[in-house]
C-alpha positions as CSV (number, residue, x, y, z in Angstrom):
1,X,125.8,66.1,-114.5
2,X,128.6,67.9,-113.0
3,X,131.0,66.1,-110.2
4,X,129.7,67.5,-106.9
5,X,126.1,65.1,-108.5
6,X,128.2,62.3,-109.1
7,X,130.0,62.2,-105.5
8,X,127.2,62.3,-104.0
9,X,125.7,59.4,-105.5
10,X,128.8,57.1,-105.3
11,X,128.1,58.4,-101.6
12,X,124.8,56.9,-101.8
13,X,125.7,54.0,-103.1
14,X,128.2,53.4,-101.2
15,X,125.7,53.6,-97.9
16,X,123.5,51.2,-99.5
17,X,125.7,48.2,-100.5
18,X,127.3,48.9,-96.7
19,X,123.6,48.4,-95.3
20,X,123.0,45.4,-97.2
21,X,126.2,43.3,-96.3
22,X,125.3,44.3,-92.4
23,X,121.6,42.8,-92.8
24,X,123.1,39.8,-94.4
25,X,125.3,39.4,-91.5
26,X,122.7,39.5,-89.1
27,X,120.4,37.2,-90.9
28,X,116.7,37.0,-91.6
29,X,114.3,39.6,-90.4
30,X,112.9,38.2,-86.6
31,X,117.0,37.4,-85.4
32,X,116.4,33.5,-86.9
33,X,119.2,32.1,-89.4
34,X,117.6,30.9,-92.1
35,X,119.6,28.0,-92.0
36,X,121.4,26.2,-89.5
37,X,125.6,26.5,-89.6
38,X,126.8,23.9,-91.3
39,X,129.5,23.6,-88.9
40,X,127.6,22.4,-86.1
41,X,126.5,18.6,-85.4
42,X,124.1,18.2,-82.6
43,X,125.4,14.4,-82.3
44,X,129.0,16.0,-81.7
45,X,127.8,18.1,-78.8
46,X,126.7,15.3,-76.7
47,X,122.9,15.5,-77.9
48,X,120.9,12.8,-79.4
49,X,118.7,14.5,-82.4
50,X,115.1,13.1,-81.2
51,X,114.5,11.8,-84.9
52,X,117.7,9.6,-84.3
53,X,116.4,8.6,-80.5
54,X,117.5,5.0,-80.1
55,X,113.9,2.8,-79.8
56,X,113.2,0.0,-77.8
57,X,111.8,-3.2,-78.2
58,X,108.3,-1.5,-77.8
59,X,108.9,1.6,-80.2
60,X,109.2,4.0,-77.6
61,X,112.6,6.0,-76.8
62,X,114.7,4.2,-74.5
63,X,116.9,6.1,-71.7
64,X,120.8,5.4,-71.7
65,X,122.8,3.6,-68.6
66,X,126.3,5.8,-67.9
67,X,128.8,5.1,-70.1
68,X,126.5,5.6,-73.2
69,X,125.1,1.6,-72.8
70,X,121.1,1.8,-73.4
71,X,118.6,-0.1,-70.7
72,X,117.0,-2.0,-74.0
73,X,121.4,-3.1,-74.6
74,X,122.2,-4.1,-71.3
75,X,118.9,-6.1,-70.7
76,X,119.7,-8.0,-73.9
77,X,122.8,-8.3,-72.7
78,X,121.7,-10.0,-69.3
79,X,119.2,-12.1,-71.7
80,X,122.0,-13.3,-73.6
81,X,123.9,-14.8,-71.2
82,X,120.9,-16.0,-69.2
83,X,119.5,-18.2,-72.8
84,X,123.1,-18.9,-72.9
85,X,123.2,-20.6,-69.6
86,X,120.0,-22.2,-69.8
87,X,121.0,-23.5,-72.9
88,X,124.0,-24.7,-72.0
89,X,122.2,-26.6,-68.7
90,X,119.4,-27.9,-71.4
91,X,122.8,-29.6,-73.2
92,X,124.7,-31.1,-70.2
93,X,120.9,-32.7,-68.8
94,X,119.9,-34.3,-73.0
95,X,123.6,-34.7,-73.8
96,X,125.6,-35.5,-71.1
97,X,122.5,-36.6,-68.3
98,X,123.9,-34.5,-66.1
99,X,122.1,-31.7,-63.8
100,X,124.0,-28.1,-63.7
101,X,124.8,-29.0,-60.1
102,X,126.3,-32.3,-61.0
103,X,124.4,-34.7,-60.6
104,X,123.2,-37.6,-62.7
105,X,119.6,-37.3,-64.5
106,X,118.0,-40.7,-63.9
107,X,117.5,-42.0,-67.9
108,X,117.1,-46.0,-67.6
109,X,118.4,-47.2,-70.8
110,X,114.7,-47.9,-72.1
111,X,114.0,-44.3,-71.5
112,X,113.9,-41.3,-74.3
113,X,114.9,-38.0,-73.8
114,X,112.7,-36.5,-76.2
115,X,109.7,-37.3,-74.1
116,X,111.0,-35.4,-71.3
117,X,109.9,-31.6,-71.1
118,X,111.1,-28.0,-70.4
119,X,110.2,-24.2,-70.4
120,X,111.6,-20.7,-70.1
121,X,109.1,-19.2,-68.2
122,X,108.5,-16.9,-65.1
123,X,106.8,-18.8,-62.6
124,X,107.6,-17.3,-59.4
125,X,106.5,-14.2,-60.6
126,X,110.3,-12.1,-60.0
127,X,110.0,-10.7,-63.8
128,X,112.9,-12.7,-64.8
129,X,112.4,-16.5,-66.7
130,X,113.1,-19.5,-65.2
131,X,114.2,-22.7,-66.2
132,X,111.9,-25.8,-65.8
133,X,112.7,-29.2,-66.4
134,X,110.7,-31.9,-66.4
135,X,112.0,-35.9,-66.1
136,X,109.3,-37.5,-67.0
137,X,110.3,-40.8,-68.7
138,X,112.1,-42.3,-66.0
139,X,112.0,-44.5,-63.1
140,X,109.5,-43.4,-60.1
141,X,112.7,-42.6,-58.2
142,X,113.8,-40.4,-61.2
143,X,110.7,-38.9,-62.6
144,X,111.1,-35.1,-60.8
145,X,110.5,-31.3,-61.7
146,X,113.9,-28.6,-61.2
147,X,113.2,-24.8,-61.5
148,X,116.3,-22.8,-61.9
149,X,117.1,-19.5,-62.0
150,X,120.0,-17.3,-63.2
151,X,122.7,-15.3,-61.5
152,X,123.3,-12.0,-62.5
153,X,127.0,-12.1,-60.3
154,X,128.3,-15.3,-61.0
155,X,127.0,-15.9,-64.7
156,X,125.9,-19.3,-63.2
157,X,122.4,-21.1,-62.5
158,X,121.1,-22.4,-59.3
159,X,117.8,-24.4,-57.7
160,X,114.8,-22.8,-56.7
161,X,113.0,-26.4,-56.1
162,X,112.9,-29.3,-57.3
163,X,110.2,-32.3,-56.3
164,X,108.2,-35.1,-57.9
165,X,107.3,-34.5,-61.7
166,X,103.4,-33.4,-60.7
167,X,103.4,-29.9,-60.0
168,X,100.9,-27.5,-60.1
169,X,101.7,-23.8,-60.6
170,X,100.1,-20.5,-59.5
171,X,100.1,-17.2,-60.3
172,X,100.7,-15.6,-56.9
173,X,103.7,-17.6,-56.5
174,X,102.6,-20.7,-54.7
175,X,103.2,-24.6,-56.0
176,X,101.6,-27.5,-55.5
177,X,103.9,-31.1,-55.7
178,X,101.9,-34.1,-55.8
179,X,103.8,-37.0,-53.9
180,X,105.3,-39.6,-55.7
181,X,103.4,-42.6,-53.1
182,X,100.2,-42.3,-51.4
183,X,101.6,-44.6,-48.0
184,X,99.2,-42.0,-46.1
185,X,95.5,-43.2,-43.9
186,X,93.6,-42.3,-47.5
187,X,92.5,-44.6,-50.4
188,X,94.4,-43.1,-54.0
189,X,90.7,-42.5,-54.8
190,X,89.9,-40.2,-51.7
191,X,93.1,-38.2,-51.4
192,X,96.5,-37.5,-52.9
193,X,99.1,-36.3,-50.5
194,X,101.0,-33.3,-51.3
195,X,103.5,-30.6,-50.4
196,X,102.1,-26.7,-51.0
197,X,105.3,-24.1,-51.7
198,X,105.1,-20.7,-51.6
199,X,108.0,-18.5,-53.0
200,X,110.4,-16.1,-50.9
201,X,110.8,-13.0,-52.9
202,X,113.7,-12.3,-50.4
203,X,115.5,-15.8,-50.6
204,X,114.8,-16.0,-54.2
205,X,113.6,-19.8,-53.7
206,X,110.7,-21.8,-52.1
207,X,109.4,-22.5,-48.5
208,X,107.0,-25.3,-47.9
209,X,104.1,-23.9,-46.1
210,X,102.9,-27.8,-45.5
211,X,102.5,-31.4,-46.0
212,X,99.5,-32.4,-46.6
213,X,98.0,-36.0,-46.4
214,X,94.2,-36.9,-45.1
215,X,92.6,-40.1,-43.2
216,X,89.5,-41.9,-44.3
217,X,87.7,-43.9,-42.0
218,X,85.9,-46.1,-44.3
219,X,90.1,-47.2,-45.7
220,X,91.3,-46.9,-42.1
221,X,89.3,-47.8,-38.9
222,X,92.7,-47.0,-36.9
223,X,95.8,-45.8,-38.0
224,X,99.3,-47.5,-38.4
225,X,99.3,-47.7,-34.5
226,X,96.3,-48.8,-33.5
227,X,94.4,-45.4,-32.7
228,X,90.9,-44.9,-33.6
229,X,90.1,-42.3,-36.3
230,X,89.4,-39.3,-34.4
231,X,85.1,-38.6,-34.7
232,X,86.0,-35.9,-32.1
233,X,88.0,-34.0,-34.7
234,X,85.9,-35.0,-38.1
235,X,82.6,-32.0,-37.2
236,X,80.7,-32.1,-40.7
237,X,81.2,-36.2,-39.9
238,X,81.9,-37.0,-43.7
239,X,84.4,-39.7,-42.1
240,X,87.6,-37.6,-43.6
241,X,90.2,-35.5,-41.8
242,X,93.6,-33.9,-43.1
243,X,96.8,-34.4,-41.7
244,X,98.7,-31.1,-42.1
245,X,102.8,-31.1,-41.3
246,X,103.5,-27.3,-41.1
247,X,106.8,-26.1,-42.8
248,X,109.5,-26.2,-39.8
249,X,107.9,-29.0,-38.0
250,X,109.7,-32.4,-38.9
251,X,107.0,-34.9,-37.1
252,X,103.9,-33.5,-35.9
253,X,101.1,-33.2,-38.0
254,X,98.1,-31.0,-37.1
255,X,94.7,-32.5,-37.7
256,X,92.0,-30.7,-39.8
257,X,88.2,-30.8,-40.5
258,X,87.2,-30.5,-43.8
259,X,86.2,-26.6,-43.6
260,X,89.7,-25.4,-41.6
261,X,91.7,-27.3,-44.4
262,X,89.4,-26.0,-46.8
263,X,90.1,-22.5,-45.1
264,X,94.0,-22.8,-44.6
265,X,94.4,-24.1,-48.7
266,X,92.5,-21.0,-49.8
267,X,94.5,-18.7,-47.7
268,X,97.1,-19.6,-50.3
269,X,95.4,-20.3,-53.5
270,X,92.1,-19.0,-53.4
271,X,91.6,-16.4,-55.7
272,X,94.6,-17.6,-57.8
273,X,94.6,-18.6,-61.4
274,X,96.9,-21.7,-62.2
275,X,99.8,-21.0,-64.8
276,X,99.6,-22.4,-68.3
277,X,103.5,-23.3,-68.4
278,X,104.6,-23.4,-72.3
279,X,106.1,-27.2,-72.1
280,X,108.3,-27.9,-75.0
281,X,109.9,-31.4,-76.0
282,X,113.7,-32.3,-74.9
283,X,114.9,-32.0,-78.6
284,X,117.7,-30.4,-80.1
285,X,115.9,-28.4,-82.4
286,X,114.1,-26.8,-79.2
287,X,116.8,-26.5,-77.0
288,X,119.2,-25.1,-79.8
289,X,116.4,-22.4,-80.9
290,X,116.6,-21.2,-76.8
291,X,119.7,-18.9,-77.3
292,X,118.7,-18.6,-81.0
293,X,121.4,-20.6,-82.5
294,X,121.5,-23.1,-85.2
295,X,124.4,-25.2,-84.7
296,X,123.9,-28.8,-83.8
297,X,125.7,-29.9,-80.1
């Protein structure tokens, strides 16, 4: 082989390794690395891998609040401090008998708190639990029902209603309060006089929509006065009227047949379902487990 041979193949060579190292360089046939540079992190670049999504509660991905707080955080957040608070007003009412507004909760000295009752539940249907507390072993004068809510702002809880211990609660918002006396024109077996609320979505708290008491002419001939019962008024003649004080009017009281009450109640709760409110016992092992803590106050 004489030298002109051997150059030229050293030539050759040379062309091939040079090929080579430039398809190398550009990487696999179809312009994709076969694998990613190790020097870049997708986390580093402001992106969230989706295999590393944070979750929420309900497995799905959750979308992020500015400043890198997730909605599924910051509602826990705000349900942290709301337990808290409702926790703390669950303390000052077994411990302390005192309402988070200040005043006394009525517990004759015969009375025990762990027969009293309250719930963490929505009932007015905003999407956000209230408090409910029920004094039930206590005095007439005492015995009541308190629904509070939570403010966001101040950290601090305030009343949405409170009345006699029987309520009644809907779905669509409304409440029904039994009174604590029937000193009405109807016989206790005949009629129970009661206040129907209805809740203000923009007040964030209740308006009564009516008083309602009745007159029965077989109790009461004539009222407190001496006025007849009114057969003028009574149509279907089943000797039983209602007594309706409209929310705003302080004295007057309209009087109702049986079918125009019957229409003017189910303007408000027909169609409704009533609300299975999850009661619990006034102990301390309930009212600790509220915020999820374990320490005894």
């Amino acid at each position: 082989m004489n030298d002109r041979t051997i150059s030229s193949l050293l030539i050759a060579f040379a062309y091939a390794l040079v090929l080579a190292l430039a398809l190398i360089a550009c990487g696999a046939p179809g312009g994709l690395s076969s694998f990613p540079p190790s020097s870049v992190d997708s986390s580093s670049a402001g992106m969230t891998p989706p295999s590393q999504a944070p979750l929420s509660p309900g497995g799905q991905p959750s979308s992020s609040q500015p400043g890198g707080t997730s909605q599924s955080g910051a509602s826990q957040a705000q349900g942290s401090a709301m337990e808290k608070a409702y926790r703390d007003a669950l303390e000052g009412i077994c411990r302390d008998h005192i309402y988070p507004n200040g005043d006394p909760v009525d517990v004759p000295e015969w009375a025990e708190m762990e027969k009293n009752h309250f719930a963490l539940f929505d009932v007015d249907g905003d999407g956000d639990q209230e408090l409910l507390y029920r004094n039930g072993d206590s005095t007439m004068a005492g015995m009541s029902t308190s629904i509070y809510s939570f403010d966001e702002t101040s950290g601090k809880l305030y009343l949405e209603l409170s009345g006699f211990v029987g309520m009644t609660f809907y779905d669509n918002g409304i409440i029904r309060v039994e009174a604590s006396h029937n000193h009405g024109l109807s016989a206790q077996e005949d009629f129970w006089p009661y206040a129907l609320y209805q809740y203000d979505m923009g007040g964030d708290g209740y308006l009564m929509t009516g008083y309602v008491d009745a007159w029965s002419k077989d109790t009461f001939p004539e009222d407190f006065e001496g006025s007849p019962f009114p057969d003028g008024v009574d149509q279907d003649g089943d000797g039983m009227i209602y007594l309706i004080t409209f929310g705003g009017q302080e004295v007057a009281a309209t009087q109702l047949d049986g079918p125009d009450y019957e229409k003017w109640l189910n303007a408000y709760i027909g169609g409704a379902s009533e609300l299975d409110v999850p009661w619990q016992a006034m102990t301390s092992e309930n009212i600790q487990a509220v915020a999820g803590l374990s320490f005894p106050f």
